[in-house]
Backbone as ProteinMPNN parsed JSONL, in Angstrom:
{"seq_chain_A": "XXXXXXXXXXXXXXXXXXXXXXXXXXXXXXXXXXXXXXXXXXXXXXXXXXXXXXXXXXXXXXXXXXXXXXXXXXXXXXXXXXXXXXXXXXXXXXXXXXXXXXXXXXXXXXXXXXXXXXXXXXXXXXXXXXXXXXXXXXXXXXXX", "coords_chain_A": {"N_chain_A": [[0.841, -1.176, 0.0], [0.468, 2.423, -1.497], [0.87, 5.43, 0.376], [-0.432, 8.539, -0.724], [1.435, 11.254, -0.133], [0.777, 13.624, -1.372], [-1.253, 14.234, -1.571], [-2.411, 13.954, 1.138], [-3.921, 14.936, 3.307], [-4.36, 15.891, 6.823], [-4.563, 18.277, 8.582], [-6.671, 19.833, 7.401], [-8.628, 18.018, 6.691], [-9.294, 17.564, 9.904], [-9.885, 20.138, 10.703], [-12.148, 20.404, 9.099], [-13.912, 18.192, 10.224], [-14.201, 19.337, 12.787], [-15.3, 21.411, 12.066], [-18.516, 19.986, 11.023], [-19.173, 18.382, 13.636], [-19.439, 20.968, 15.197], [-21.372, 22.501, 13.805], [-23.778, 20.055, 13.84], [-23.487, 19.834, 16.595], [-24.129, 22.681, 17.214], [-27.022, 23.012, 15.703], [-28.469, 20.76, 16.887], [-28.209, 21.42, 19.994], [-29.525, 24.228, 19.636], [-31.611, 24.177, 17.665], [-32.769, 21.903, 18.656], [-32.849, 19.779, 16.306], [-31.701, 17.196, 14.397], [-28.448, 17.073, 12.403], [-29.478, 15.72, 9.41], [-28.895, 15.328, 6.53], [-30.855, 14.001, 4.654], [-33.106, 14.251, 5.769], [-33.645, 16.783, 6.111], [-33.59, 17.919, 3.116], [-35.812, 16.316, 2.466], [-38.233, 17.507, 4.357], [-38.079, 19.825, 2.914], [-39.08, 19.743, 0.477], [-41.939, 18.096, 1.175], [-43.097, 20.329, 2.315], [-43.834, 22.006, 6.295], [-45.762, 24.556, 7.792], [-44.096, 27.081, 9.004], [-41.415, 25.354, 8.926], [-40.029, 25.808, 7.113], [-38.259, 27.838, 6.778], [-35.554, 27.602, 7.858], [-34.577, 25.23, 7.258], [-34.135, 26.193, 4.722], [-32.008, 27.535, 5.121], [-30.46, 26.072, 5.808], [-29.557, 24.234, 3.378], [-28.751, 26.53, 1.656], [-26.106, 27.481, 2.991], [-24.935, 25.192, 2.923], [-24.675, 24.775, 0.02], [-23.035, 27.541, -0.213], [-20.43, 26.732, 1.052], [-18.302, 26.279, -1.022], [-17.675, 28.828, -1.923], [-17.237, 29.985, 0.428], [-14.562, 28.473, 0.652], [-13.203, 29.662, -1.633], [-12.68, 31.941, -0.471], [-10.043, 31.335, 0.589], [-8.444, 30.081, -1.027], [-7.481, 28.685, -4.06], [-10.394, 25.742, -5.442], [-10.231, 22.586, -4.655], [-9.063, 20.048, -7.013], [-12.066, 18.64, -8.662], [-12.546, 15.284, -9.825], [-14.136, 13.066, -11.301], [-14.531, 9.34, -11.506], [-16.275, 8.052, -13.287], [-18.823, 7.052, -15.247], [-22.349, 9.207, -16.908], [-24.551, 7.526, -16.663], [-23.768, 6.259, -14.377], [-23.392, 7.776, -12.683], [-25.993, 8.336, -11.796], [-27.42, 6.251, -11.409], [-25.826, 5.612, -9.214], [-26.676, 7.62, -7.445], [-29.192, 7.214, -7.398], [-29.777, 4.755, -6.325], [-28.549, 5.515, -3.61], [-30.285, 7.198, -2.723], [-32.614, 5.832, -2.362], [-31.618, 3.816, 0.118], [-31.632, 5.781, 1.904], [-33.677, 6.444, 2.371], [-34.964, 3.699, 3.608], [-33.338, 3.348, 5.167], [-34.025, 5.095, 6.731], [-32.537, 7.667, 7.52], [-29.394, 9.117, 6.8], [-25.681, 9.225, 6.041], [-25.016, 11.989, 7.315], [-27.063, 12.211, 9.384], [-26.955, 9.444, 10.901], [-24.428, 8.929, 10.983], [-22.813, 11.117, 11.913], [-24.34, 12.491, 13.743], [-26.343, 10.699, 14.858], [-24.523, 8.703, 16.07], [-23.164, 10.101, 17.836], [-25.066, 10.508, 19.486], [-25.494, 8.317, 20.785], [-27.06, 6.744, 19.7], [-28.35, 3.466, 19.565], [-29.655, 2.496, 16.68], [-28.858, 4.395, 15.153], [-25.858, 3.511, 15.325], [-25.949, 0.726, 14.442], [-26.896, 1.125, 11.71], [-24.636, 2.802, 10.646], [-22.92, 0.746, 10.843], [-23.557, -0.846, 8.907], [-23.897, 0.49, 6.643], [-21.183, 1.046, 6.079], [-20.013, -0.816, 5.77], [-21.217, -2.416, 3.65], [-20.138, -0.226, 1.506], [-17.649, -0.672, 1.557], [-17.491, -3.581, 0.673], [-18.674, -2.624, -1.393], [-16.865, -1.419, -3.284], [-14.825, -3.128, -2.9], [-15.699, -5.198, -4.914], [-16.228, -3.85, -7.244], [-13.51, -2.881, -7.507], [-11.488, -4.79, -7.575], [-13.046, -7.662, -7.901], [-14.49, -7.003, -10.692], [-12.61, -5.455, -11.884], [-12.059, -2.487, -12.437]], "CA_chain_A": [[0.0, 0.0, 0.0], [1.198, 3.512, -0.906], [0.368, 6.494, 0.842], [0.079, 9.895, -1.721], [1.525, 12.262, 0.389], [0.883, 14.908, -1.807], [-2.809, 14.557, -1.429], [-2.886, 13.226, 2.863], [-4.52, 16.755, 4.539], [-4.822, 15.53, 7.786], [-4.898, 19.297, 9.186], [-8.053, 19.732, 6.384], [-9.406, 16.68, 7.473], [-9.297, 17.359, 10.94], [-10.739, 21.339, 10.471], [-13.621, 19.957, 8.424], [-14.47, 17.371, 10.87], [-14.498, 20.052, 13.667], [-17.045, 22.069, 11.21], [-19.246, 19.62, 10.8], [-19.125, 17.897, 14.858], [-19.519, 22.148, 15.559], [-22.47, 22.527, 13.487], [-24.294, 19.492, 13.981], [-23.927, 20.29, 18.007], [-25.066, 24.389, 17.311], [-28.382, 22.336, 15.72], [-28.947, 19.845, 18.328], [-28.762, 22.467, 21.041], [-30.182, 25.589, 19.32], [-32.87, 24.152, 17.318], [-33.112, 20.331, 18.768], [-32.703, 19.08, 15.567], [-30.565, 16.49, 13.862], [-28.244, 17.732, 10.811], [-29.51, 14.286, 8.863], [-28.959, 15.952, 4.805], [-31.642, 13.48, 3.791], [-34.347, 14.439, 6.319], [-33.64, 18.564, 5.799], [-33.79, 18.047, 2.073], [-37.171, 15.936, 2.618], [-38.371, 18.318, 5.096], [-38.483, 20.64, 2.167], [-40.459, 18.509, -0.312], [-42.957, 18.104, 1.65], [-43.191, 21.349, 3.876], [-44.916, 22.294, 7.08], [-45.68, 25.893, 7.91], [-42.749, 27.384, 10.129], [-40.743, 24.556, 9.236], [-39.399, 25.697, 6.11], [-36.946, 28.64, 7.0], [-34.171, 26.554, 8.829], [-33.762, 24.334, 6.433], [-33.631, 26.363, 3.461], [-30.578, 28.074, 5.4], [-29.485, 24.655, 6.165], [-29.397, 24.196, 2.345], [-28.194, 27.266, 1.24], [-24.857, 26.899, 4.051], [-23.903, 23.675, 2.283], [-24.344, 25.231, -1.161], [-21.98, 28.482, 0.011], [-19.192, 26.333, 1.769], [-17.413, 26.184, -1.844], [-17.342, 29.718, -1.867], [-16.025, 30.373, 1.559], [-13.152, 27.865, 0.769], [-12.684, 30.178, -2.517], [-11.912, 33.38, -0.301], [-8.493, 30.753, 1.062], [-7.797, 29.518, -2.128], [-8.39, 27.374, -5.358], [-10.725, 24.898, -5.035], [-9.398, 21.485, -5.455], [-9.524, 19.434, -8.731], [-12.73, 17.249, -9.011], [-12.478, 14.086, -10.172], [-14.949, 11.812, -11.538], [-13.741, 8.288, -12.906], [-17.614, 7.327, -13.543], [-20.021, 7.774, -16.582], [-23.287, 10.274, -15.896], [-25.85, 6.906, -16.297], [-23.161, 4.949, -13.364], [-23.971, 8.406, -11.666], [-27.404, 8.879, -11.921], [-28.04, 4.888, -10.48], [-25.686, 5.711, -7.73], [-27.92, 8.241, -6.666], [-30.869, 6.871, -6.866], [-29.757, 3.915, -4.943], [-28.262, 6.05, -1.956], [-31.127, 7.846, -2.172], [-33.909, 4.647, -1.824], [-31.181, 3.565, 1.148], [-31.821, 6.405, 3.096], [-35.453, 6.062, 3.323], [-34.731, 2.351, 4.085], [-32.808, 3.204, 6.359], [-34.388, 6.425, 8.045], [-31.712, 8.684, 7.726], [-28.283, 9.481, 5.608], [-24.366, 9.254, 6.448], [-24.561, 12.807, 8.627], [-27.685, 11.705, 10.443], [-26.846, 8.415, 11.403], [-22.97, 8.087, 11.488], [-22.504, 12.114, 12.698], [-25.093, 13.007, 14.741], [-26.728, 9.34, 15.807], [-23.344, 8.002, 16.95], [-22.876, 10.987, 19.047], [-26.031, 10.698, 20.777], [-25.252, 6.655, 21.215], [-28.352, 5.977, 19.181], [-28.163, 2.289, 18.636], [-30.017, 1.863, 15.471], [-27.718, 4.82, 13.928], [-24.46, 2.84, 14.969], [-26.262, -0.538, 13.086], [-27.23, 1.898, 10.053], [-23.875, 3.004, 10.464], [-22.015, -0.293, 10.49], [-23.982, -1.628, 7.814], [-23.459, 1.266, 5.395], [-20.277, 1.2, 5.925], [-19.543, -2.487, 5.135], [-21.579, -1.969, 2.159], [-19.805, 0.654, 1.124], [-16.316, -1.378, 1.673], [-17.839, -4.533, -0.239], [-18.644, -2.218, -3.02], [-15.33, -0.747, -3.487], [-13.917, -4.143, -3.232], [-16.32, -6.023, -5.867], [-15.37, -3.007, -8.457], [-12.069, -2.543, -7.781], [-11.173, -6.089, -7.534], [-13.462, -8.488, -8.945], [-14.666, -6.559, -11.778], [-11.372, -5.086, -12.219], [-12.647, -1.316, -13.022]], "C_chain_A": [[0.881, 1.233, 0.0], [0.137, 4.692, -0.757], [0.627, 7.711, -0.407], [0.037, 11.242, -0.662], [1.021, 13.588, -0.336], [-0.577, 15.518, -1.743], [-3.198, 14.039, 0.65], [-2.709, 15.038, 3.068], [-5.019, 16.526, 5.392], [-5.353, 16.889, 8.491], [-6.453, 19.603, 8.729], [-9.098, 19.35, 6.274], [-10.331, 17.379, 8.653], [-10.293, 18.736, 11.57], [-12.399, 21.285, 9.837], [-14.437, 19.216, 9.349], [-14.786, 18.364, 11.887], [-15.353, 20.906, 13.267], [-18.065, 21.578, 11.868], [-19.512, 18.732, 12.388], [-20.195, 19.56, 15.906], [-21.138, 22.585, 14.776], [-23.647, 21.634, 13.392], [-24.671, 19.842, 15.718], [-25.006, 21.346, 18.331], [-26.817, 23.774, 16.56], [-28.986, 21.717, 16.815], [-29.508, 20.889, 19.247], [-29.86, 23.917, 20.771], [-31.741, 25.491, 18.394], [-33.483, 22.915, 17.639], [-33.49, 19.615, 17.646], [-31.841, 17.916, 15.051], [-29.898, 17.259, 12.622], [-28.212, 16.512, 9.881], [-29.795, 15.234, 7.526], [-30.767, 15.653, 4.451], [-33.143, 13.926, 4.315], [-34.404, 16.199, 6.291], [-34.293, 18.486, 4.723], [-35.329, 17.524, 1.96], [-38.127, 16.563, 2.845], [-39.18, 19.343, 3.707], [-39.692, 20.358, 1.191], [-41.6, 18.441, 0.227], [-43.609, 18.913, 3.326], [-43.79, 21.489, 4.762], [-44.69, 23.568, 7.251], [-44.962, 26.011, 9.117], [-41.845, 26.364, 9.636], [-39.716, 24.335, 7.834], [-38.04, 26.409, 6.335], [-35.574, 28.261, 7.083], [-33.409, 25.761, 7.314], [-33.435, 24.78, 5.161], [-32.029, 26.921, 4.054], [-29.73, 27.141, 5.288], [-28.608, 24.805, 4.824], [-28.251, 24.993, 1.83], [-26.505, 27.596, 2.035], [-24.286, 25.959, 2.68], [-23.531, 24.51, 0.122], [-23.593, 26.287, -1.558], [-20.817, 28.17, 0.248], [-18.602, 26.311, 0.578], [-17.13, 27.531, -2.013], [-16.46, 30.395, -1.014], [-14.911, 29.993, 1.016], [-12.375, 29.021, -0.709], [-11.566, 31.436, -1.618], [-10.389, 32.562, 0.306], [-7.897, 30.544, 0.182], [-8.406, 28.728, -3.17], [-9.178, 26.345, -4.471], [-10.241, 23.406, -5.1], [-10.302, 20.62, -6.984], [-10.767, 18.463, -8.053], [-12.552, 16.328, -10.402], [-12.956, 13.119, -10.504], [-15.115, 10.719, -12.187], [-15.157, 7.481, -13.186], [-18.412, 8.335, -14.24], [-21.146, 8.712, -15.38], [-24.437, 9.151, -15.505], [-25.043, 6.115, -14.523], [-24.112, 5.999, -12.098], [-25.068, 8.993, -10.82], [-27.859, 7.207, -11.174], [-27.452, 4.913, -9.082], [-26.688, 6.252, -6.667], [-28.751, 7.981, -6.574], [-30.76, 5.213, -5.983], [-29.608, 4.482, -3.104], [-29.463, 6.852, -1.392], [-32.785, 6.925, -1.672], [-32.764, 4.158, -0.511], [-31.266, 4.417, 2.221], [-33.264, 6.61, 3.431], [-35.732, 4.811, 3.957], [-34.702, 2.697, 5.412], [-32.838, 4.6, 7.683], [-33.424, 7.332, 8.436], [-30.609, 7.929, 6.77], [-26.888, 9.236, 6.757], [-24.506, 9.931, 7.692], [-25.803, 12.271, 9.548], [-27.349, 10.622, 11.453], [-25.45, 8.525, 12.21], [-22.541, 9.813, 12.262], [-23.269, 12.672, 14.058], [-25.452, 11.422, 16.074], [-25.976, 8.503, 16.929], [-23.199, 8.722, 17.639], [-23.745, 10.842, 19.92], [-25.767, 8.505, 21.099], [-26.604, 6.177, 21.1], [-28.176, 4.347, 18.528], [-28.463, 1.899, 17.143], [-29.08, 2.447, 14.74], [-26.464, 3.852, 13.957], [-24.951, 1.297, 13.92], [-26.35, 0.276, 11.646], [-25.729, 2.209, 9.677], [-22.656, 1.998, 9.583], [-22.351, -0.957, 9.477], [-23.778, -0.998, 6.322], [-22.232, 1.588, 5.387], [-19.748, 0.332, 5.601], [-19.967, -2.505, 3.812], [-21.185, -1.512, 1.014], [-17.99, -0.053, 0.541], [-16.693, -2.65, 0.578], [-17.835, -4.226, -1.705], [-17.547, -1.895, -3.781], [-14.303, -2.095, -3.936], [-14.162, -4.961, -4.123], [-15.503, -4.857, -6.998], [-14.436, -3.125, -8.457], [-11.385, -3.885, -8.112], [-11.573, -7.869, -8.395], [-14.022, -8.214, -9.875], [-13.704, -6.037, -12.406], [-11.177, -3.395, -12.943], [-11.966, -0.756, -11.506]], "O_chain_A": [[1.747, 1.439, 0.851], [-0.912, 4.917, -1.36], [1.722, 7.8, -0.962], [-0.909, 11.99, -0.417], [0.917, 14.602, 0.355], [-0.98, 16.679, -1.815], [-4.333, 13.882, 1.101], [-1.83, 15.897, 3.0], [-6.231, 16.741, 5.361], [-6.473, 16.82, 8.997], [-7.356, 19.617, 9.565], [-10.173, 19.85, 5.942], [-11.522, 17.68, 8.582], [-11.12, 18.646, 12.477], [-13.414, 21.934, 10.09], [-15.638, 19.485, 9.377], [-16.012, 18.35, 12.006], [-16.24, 21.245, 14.05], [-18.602, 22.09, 12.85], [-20.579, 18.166, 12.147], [-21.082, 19.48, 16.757], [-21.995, 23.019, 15.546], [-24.647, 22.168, 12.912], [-25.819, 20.062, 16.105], [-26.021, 21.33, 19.028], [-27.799, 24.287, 17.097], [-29.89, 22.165, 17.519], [-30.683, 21.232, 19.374], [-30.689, 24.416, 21.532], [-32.662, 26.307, 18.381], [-34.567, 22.642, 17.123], [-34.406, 18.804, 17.785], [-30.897, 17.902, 15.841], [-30.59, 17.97, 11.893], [-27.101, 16.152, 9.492], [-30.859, 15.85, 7.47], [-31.638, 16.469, 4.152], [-34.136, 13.976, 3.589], [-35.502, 16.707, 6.522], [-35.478, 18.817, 4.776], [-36.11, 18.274, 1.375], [-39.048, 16.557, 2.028], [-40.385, 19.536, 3.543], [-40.874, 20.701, 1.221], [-42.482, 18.867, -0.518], [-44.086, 18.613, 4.42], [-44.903, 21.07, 4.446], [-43.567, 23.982, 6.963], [-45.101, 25.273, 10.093], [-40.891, 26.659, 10.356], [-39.0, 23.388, 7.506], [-36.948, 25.865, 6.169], [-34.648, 28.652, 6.373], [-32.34, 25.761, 6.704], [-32.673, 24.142, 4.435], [-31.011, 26.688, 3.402], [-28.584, 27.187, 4.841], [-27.458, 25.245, 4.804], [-27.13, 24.546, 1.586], [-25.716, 28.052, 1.208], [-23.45, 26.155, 1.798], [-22.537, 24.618, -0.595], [-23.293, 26.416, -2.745], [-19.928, 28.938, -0.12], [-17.475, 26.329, 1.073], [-15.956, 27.585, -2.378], [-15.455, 31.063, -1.258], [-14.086, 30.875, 0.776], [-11.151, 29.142, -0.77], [-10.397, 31.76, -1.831], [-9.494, 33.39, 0.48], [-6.683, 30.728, 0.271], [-9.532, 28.23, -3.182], [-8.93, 26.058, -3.3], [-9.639, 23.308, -6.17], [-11.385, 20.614, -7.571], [-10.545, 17.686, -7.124], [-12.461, 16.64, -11.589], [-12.413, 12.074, -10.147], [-15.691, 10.728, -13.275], [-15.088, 6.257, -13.296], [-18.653, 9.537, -14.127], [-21.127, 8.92, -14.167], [-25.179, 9.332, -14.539], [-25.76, 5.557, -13.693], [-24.906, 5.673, -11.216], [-25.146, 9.686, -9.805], [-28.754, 7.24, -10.33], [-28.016, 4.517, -8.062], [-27.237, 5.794, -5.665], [-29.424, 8.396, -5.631], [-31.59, 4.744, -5.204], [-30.122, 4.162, -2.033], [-29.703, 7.138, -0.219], [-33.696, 7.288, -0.93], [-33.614, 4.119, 0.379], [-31.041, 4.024, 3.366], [-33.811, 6.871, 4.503], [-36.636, 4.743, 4.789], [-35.458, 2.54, 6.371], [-32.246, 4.924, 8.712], [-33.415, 7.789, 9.58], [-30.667, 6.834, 6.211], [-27.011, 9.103, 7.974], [-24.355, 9.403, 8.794], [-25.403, 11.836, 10.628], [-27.435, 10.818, 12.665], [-25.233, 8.351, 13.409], [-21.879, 9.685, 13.292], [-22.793, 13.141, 15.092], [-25.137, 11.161, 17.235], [-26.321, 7.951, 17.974], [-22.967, 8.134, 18.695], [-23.457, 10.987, 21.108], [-26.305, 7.897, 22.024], [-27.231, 5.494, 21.91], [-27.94, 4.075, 17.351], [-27.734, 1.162, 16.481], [-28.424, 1.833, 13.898], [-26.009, 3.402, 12.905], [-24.363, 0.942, 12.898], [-25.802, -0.129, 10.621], [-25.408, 1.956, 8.516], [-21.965, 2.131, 8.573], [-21.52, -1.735, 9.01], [-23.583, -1.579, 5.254], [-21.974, 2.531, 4.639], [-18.724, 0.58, 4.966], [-19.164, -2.601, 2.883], [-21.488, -1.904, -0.113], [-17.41, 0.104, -0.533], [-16.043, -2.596, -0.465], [-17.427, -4.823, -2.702], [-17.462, -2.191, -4.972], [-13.439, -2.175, -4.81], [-13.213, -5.665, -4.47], [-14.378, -5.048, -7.458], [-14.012, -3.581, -9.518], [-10.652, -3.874, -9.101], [-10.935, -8.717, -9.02], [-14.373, -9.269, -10.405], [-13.803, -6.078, -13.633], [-10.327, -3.139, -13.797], [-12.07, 0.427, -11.182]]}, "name": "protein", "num_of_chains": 1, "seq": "XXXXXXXXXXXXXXXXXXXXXXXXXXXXXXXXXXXXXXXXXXXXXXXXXXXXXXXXXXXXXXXXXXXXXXXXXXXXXXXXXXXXXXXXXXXXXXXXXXXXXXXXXXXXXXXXXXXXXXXXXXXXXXXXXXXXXXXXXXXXXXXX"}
């Protein structure tokens, strides 16, 4: 196994993670919410009165953070080694798995695990094996 130093940003990492630990908390406490993507974005879809505001900010946050990072510097290169139909089934699988599974990545594995919600750590551990299986069927036994 080699490491590509030139791309390991542990500091980057470690600033991002304190974001997103920092703004999932300032929810919890300030509006007793979860920051679960899939249940904000839902939320919207099918609105209740008062209950839209929040989350369009929510939204609109996540859709600014590429800007902030502009006023530091370039953004980095994206990268996408998959067609638009591979990308268009991804999504619509991750997106029938999170109604499965009653919440998304930040719900479950950021927020859920913090509160020592059992079902998130199973949702967790299971989409994360999943996730590892898949990686290893492509990469390995399909050879892509």
């Amino acid at each position: 196994m080699n490491i590509d130093w030139t791309h390991f940003t542990p500091l980057p990492s470690l600033y991002g993670g304190l974001l997103i630990g920092l703004a999932a908390a300032m929810m919890a406490l300030l509006l007793g919410r979860i920051a679960g993507i899939s249940g904000i974005v839902a939320g919207l879809l099918k609105p209740f009165s008062g209950d839209v505001g929040w989350r369009i900010a929510f939204v609109l946050g996540l859709l600014a953070a590429p800007s902030a990072w502009l006023l530091s510097g370039p953004l980095p290169e994206i990268r996408i080694d998959a067609s638009m139909p591979v990308l268009v089934i991804a999504g619509l699988v991750v997106g029938i798995g999170t109604r499965y599974g009653a919440g998304c990545t930040s719900g479950h594995g950021v927020c859920g695990i913090s509160r020592l919600s059992p079902r998130s750590i199973v949702a967790t551990l299971i989409f994360m094996a999943v996730g590892f299986l898949t990686v290893f069927v492509i990469r390995h036994l399909l050879g892509n």
